[in-house]
TIPAMAR-992338 format. One line per 8 residues: number of its first residue (from 0); their letters; for each residue x negated, y, z of N, C-alpha, C, CB. Coordinates in steps of 0.001 Angstrom, whole numbers. Each point is the difference from the previous one (the first is absolute). Glycine has a CB too. Example, Ala and Ser with C-alpha at 12.3 -4.5 7.8 and 13.67 -1.06 7.14 Angstrom:
<rs>
0> as> -13190/-5690/7800/890/1190/0/-900/1200/0/1892/-1173/1246 | -1542/2223/-1966/-820/1190/60/770/1090/730/-1184/-628/-2145
</rs>
This chain:
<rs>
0> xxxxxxxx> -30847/6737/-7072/379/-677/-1256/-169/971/-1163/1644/-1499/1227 | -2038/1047/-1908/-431/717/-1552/275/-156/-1192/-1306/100/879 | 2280/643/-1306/1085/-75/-1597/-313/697/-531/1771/-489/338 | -2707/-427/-1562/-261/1320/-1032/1207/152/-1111/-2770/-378/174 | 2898/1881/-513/706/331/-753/-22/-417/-1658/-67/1522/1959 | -301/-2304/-2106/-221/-538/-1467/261/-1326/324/-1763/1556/-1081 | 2412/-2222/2301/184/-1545/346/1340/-176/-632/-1354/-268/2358 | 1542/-1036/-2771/1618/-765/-990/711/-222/1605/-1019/-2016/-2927
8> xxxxxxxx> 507/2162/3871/430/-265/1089/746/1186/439/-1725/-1614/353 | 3262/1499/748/1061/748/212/1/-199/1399/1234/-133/-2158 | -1000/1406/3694/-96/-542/1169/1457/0/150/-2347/692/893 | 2232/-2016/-97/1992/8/746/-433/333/912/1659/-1755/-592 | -730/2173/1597/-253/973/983/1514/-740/686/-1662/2662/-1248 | 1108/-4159/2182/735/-32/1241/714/655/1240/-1179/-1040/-911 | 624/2131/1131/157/451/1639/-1142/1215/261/758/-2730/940 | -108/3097/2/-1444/1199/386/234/-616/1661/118/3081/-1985
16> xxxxxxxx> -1513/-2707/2568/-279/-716/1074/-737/1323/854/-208/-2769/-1228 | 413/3055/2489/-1154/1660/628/-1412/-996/-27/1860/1943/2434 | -2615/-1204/-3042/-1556/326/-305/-133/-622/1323/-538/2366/-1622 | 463/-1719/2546/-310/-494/1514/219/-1432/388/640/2190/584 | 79/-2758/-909/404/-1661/284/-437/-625/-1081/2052/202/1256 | -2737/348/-1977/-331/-999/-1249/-1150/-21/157/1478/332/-1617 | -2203/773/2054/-1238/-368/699/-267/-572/1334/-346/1528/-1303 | 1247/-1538/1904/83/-786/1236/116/-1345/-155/908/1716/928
24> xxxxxxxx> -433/-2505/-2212/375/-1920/-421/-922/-184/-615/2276/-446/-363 | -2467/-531/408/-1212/-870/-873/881/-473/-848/-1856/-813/1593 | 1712/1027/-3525/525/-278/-1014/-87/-1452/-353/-368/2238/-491 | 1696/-3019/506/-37/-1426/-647/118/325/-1754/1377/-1394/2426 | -1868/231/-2713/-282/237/-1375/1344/-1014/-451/-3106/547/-105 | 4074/135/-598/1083/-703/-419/445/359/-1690/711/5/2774 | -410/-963/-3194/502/-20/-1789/536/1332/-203/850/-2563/-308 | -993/3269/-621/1146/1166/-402/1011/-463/-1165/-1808/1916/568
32> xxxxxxxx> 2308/-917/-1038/1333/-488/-802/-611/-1034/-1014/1505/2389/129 | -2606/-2136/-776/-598/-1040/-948/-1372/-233/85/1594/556/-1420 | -1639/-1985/2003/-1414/-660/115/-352/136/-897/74/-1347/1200 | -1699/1247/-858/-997/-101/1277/206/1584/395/-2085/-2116/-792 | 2399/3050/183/288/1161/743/598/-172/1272/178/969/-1971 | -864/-401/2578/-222/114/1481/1003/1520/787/-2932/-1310/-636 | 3396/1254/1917/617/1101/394/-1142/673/793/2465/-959/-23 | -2646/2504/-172/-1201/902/67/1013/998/1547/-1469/97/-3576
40> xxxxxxxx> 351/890/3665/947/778/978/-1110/1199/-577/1303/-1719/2610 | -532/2952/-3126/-69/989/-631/-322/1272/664/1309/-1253/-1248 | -2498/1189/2123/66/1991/824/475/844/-694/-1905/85/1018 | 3023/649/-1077/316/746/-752/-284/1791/984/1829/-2392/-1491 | -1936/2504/3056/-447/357/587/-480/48/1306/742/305/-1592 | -985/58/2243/230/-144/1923/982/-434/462/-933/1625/405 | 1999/-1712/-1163/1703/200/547/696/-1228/-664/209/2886/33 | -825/-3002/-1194/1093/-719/-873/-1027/-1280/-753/1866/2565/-582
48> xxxxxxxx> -1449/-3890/369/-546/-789/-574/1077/-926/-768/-1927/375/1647 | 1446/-348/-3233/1299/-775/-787/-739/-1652/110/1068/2360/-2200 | 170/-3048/2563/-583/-1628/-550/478/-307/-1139/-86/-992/2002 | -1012/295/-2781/-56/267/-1699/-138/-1527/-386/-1391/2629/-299 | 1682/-2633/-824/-761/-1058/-503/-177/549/-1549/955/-2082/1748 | -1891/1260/-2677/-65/654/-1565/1300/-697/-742/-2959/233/-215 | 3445/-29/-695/621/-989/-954/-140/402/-1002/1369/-740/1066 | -1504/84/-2353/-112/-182/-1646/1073/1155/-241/-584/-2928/-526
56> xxxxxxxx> -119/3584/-675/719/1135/-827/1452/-380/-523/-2359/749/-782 | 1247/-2219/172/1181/-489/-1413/1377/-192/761/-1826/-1640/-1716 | 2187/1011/3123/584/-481/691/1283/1138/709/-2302/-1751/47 | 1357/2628/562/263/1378/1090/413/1233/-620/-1767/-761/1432 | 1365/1029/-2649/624/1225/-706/1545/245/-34/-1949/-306/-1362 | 2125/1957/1857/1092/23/538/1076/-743/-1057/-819/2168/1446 | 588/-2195/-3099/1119/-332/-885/218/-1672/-80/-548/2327/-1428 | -679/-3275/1956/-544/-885/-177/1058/-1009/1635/-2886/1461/-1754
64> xxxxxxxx> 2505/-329/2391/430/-394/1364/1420/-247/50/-1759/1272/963 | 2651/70/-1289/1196/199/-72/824/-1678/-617/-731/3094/-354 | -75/-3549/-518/410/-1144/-669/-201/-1559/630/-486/1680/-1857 | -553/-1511/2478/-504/-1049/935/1314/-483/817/-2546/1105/217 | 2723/-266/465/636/220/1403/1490/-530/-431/-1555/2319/1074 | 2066/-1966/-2178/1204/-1017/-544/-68/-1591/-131/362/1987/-1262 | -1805/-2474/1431/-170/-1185/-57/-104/-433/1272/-828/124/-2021 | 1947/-1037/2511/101/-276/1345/-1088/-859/712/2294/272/-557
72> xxxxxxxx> -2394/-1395/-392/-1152/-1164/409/-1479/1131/225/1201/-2606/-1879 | -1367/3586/1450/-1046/1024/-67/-60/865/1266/288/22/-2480 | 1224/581/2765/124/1020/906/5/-1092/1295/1409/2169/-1562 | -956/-3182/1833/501/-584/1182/-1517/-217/875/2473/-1296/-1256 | -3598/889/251/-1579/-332/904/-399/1231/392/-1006/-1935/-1299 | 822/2573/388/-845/1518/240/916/558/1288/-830/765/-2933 | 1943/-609/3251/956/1172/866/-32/-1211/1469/2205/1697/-2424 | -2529/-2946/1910/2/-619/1440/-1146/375/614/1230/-1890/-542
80> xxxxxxxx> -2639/1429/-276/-1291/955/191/-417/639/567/154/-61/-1013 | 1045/1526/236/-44/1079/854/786/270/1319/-540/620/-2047 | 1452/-1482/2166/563/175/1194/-1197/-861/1107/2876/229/-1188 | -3649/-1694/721/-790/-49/894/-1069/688/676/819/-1334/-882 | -1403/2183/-138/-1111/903/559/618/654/284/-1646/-110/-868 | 3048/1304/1387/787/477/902/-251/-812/1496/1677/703/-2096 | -1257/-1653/1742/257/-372/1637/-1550/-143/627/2533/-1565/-394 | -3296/777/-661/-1556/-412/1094/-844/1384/316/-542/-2616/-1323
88> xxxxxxxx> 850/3783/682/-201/1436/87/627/642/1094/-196/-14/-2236 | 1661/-485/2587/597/341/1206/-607/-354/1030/1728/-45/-905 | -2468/-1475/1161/-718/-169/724/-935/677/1046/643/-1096/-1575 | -1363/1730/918/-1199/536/134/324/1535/-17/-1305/-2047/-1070 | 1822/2863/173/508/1225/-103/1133/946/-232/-1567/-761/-231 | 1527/2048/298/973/722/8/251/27/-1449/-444/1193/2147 | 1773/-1543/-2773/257/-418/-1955/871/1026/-428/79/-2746/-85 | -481/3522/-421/1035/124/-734/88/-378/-1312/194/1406/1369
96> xxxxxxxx> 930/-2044/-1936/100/-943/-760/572/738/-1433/291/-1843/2133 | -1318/1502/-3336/771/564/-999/758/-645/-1067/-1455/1353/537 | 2137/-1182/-1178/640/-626/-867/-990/-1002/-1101/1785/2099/469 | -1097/-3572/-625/-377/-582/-1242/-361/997/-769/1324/-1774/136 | -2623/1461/-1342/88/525/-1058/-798/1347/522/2269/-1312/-1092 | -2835/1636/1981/-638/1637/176/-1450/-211/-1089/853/702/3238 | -963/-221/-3714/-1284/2/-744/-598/1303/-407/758/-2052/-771 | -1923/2179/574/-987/1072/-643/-784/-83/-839/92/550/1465
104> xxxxxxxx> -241/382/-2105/-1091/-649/-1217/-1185/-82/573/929/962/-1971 | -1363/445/2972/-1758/61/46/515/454/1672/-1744/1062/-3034 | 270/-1294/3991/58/301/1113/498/1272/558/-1461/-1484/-271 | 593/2686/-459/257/1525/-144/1404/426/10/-1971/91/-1281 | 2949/-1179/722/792/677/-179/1012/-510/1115/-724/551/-2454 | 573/-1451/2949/376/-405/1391/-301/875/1329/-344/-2113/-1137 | -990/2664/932/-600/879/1035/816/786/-586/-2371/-426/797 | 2845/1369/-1554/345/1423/-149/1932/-301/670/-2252/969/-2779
112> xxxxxxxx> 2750/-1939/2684/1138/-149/18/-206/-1/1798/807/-1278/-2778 | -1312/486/3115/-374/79/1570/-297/1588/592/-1179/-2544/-352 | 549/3226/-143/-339/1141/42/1123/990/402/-1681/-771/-1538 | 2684/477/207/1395/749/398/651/-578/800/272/817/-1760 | -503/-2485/2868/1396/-125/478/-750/-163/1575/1880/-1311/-2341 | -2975/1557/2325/-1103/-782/874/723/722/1777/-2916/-46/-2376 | 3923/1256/2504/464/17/1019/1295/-907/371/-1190/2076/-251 | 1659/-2096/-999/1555/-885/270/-545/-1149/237/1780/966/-1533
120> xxxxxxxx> -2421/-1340/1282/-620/-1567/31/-849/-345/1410/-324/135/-2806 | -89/499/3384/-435/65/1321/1187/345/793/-2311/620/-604 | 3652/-269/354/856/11/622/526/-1108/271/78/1768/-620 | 220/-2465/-548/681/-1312/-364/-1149/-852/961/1242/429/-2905 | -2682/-126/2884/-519/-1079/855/590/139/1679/-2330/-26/-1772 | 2214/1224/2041/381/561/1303/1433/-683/330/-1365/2385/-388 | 2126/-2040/-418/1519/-1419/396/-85/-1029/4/1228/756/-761 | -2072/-1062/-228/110/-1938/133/-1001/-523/870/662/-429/-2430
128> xxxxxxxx> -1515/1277/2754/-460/-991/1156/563/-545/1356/-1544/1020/-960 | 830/-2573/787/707/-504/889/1187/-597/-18/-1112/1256/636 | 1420/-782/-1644/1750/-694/-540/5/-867/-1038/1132/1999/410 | -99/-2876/-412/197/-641/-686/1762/-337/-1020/-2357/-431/1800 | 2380/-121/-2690/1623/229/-767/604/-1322/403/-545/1515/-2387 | 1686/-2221/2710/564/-1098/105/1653/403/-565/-1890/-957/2120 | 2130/-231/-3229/1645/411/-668/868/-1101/508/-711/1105/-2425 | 1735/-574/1888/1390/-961/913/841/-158/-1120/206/1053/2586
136> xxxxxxxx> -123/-2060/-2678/1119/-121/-1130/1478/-874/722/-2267/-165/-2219 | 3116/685/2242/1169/-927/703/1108/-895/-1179/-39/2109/2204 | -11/-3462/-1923/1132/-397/-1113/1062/-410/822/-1450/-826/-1922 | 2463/806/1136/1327/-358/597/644/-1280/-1488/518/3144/1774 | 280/-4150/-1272/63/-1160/-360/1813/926/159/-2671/-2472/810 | 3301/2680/-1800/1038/1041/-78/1194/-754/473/-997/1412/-1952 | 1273/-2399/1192/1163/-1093/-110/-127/-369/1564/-162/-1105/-2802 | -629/917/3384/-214/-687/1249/430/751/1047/-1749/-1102/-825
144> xxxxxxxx> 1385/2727/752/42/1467/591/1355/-309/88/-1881/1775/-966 | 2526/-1635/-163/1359/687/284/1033/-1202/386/-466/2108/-1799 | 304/-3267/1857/388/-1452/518/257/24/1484/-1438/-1119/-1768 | -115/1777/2110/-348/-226/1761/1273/1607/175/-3830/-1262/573 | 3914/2191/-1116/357/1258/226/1325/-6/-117/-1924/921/-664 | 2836/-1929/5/1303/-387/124/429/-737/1217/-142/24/-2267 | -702/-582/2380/75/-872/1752/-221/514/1001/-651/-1556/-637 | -142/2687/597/68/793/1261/399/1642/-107/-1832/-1782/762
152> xxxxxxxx> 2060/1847/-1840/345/1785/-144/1560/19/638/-1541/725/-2683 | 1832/4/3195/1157/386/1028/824/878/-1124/-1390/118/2723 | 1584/716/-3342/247/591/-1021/626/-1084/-718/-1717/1737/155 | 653/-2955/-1330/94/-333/-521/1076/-1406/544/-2136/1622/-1002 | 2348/-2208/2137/607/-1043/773/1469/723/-220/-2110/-967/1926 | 2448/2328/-1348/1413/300/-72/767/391/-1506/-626/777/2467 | -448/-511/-3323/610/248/-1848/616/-2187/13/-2956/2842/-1937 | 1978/-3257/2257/407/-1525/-652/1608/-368/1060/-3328/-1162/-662
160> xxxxxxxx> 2836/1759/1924/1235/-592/341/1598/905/-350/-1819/-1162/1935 | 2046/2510/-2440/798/759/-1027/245/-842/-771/-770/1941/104 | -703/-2710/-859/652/-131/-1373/922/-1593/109/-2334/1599/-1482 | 1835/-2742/2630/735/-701/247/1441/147/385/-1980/-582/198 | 2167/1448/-428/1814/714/78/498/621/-923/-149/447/1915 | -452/-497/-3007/524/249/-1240/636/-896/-909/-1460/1340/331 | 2467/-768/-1432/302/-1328/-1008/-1308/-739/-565/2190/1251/-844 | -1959/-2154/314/-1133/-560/-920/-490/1296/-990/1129/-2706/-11
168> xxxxxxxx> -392/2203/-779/-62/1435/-1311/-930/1299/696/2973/-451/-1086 | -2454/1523/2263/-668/529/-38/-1814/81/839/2676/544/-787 | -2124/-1844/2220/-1356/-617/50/-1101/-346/-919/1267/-578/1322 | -889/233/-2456/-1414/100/-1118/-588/1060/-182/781/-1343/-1194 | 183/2325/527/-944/1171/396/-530/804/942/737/-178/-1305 | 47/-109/2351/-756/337/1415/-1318/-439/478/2057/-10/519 | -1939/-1741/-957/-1302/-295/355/-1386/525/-1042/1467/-2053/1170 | -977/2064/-2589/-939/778/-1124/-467/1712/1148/1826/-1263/-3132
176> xxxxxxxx> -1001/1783/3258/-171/1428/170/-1314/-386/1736/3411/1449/-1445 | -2940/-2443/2480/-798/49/1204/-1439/-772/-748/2283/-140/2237 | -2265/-443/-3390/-1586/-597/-260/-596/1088/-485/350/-2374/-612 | 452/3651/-200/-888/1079/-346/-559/556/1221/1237/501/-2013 | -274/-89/3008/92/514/1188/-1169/-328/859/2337/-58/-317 | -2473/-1620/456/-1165/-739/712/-1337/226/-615/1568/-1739/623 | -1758/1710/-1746/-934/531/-809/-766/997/-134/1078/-945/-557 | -324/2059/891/-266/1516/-192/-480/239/1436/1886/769/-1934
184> xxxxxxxx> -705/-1404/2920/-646/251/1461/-1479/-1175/486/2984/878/740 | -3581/-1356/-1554/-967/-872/254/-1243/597/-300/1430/-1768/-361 | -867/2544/-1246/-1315/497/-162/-102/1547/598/-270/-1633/-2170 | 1060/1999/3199/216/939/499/-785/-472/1716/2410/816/-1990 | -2237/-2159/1937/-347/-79/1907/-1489/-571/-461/2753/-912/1840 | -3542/241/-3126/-1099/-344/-491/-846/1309/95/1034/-1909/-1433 | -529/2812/551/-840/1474/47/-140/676/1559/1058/554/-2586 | -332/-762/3581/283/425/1346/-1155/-601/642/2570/155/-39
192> xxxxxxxx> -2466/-1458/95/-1066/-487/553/-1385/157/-494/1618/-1273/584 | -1937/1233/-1879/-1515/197/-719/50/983/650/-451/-850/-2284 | 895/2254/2136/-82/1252/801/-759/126/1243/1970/223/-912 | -1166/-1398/1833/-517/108/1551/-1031/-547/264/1806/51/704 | -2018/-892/-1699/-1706/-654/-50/-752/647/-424/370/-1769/-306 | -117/3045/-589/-1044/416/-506/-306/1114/1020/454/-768/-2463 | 797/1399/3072/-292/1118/1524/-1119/-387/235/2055/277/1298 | -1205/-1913/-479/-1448/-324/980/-889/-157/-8/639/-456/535
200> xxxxxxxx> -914/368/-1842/-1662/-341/-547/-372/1468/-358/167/-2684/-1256 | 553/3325/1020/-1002/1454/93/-102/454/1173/557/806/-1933 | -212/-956/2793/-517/268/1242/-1226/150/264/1528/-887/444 | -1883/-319/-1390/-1549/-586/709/-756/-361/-1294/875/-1257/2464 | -313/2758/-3409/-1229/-283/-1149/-178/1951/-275/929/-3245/-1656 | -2208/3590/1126/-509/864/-202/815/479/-1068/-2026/-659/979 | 2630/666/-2124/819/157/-1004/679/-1066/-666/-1266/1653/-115 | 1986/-1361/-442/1128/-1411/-812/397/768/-1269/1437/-1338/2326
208> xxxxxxxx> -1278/322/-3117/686/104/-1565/788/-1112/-264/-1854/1160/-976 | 3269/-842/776/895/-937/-618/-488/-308/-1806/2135/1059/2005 | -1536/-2053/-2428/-272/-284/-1386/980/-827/-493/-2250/244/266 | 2323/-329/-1678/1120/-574/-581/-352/-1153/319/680/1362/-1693 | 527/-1934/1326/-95/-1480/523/275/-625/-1537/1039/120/2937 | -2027/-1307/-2776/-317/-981/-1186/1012/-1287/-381/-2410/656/728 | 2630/-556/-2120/1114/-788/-58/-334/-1632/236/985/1926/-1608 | -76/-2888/1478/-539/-1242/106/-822/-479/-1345/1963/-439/1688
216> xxxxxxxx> -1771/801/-2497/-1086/-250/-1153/-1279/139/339/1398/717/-1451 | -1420/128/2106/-1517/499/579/-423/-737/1021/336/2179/-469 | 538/-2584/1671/-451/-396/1354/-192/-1430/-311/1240/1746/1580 | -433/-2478/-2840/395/-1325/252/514/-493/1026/-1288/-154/-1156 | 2177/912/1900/638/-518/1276/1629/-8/-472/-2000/1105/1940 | 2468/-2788/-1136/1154/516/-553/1127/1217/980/-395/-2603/-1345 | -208/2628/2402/991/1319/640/-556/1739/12/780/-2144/1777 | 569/3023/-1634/-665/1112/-448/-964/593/389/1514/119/-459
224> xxxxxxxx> -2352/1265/-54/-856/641/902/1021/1741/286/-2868/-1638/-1180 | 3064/1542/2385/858/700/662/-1062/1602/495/1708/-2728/848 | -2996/2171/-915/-672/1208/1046/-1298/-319/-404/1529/229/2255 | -2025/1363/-2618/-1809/-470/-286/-795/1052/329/281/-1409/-1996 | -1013/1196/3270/-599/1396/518/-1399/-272/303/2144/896/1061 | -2749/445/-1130/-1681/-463/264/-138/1208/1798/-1413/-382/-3842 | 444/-36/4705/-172/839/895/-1439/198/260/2144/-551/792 | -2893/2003/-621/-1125/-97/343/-114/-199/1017/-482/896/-1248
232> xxxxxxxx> -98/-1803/2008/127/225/1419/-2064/-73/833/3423/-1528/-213 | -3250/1678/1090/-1736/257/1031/-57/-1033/-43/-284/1660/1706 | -892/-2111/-1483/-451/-1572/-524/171/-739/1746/-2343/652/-2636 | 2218/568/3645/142/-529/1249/1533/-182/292/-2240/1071/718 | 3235/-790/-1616/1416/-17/327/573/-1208/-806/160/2627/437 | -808/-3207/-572/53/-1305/-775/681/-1073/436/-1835/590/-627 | 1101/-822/1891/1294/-1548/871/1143/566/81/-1388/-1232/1827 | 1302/2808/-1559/1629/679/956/1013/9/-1421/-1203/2284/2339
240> xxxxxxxx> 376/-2359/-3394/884/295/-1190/454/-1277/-423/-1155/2038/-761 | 690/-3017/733/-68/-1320/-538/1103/-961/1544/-3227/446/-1796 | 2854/-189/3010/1189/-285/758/1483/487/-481/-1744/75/1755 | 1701/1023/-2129/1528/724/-752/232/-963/-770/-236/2480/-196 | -444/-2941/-879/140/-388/-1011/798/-1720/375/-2248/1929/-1113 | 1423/-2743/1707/255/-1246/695/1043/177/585/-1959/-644/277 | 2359/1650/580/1502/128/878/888/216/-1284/-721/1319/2599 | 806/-808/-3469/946/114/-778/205/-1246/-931/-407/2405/292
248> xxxxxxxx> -537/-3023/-577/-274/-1436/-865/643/-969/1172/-2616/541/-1603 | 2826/-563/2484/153/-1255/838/1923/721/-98/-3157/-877/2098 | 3439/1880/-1296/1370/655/-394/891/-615/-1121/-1162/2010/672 | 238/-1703/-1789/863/-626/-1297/96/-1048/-76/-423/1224/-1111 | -512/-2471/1632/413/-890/3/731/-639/862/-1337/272/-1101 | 1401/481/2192/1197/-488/1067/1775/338/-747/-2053/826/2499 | 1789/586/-3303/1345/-115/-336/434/-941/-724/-40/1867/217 | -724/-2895/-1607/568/-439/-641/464/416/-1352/110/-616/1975
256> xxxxxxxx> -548/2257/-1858/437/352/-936/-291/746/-1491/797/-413/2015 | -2120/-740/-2301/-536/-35/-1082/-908/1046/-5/1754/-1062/-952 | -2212/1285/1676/-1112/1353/233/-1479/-299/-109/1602/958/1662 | -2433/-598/-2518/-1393/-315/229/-797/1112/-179/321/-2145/-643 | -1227/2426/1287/-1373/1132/269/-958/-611/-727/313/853/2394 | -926/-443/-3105/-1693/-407/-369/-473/963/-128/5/-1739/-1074 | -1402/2079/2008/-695/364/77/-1385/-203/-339/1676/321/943 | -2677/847/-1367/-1220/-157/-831/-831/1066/167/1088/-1211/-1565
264> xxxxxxxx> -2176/905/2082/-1272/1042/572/-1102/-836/542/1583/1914/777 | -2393/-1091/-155/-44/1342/-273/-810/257/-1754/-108/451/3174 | 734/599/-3437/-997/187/-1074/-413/1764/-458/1124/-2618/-885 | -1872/3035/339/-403/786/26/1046/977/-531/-2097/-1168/124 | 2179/2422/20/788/947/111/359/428/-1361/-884/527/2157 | 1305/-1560/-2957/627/315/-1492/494/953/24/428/-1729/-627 | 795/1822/1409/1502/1112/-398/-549/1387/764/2516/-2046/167 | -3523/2208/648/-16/1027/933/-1400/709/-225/1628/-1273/1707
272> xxx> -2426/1102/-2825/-1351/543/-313/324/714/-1573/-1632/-2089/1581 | 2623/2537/-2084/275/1102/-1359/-588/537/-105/1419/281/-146 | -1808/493/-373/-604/1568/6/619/1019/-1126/-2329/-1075/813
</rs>
């Protein structure tokens, strides 16, 4: 591919892919961020190949960009985009995946940046092959939690029956003080359990990262998000990881007690390809 340095044209820079497997696939010809621009695959050397596409100056300039990207109806096509050529790239090759928004002005200067990282980056290929990322997000339906957790908490059965032996008068506040009580110990046996799910699933994943958890504004769900983890795991450890996953999803719903898993993969190694 050939960028001349006097072009209004700017490269985004999807992913780097090993040289070796990129010559090993036969290239589909797919849209880049802005039609008819096309997505290219960039030799940058023996080792390293960027997948590119061109985009408009007026558009892509870093001050130009910065402003874009506040426009949601704007940011929401382009970042889905890019998350699709992530995954159909996973397909076929080893990704490491770079952030929305990577851009360069001229080719040269992409090669020189490769230049300085071109061992870390053959490292990063060396881990992710073969692997793949799958996240877990756990919600808990709270009101429901601590409902089922009054009915069967043993703890919580002998405070109610105390407080049924109290005057009225001070039974009110007894029962105020055991709903804080039930509360605190809910989101105390909620965090216990995300915990033991997340053990078991590292068991049988190559690395893990916890992450904040997203409020309901964000999820549009109306129950909470309690747990949000990503795991790299071998692409051959996949059923053994995904059985964990199903045994614990069927669990929660045997208890009743407002528990839900969703799960989402595989996808290419967002959280675990930095540099």
């Amino acid at each position: 591919m050939q960028i001349q340095s006097d072009s209004p044209a700017l490269i985004y820079v999807y992913a780097f892919i090993p040289t070796e497997e990129y010559d090993q696939h036969s290239w589909v010809e797919v849209d880049g961020m802005e039609p008819p621009q096309k997505i290219e695959g960039l030799r940058l050397n023996d080792m390293i190949t960027a997948v590119t596409c061109k985009v408009p100056e007026k558009d892509y300039s870093q001050d130009i960009l910065q402003k874009k990207v506040e426009d949601m109806e704007w940011l929401q096509g382009r970042a889905f985009h890019h998350h699709e050529v992530m995954n159909q790239l996973h397909e076929n090759f080893t990704v490491m995946p770079l952030k929305f928004g990577t851009i360069y002005e001229q080719a040269d200067h992409l090669t020189k940046r490769i230049t300085i990282d071109k061992e870390n980056i053959q490292k990063i290929f060396a881990y992710l092959s073969e692997k793949e990322e799958w996240n877990i997000k756990i919600y808990v339906e709270e009101e429901k939690y601590i409902k089922n957790m009054m009915d069967q908490e043993k703890e919580v059965e002998r405070k109610k029956e105390e407080i049924e032996k109290l005057s009225p008068g001070k039974r009110f506040f007894e029962k105020k003080k055991l709903d804080q009580f039930a509360e605190e110990k809910a989101k105390e046996n909620i965090q216990n359990t995300c915990r033991a799910i997340h053990e078991k699933l590292c068991a049988s994943s190559f690395n893990e990262e916890v992450k904040k958890n997203w409020e309901r504004k964000v999820t549009g769900r109306n129950d909470e998000m309690n747990w949000n983890s990503v795991y790299l795991i071998k692409t051959d450890s996949r059923d053994k990881f995904l059985d964990i996953v199903e045994n614990e999803q069927r669990k929660a719903e045997e208890t009743g007690a407002g528990i839900s898993i969703a799960v989402t993969g595989p996808w290419p190694a967002y959280h675990f390809s930095d540099m």
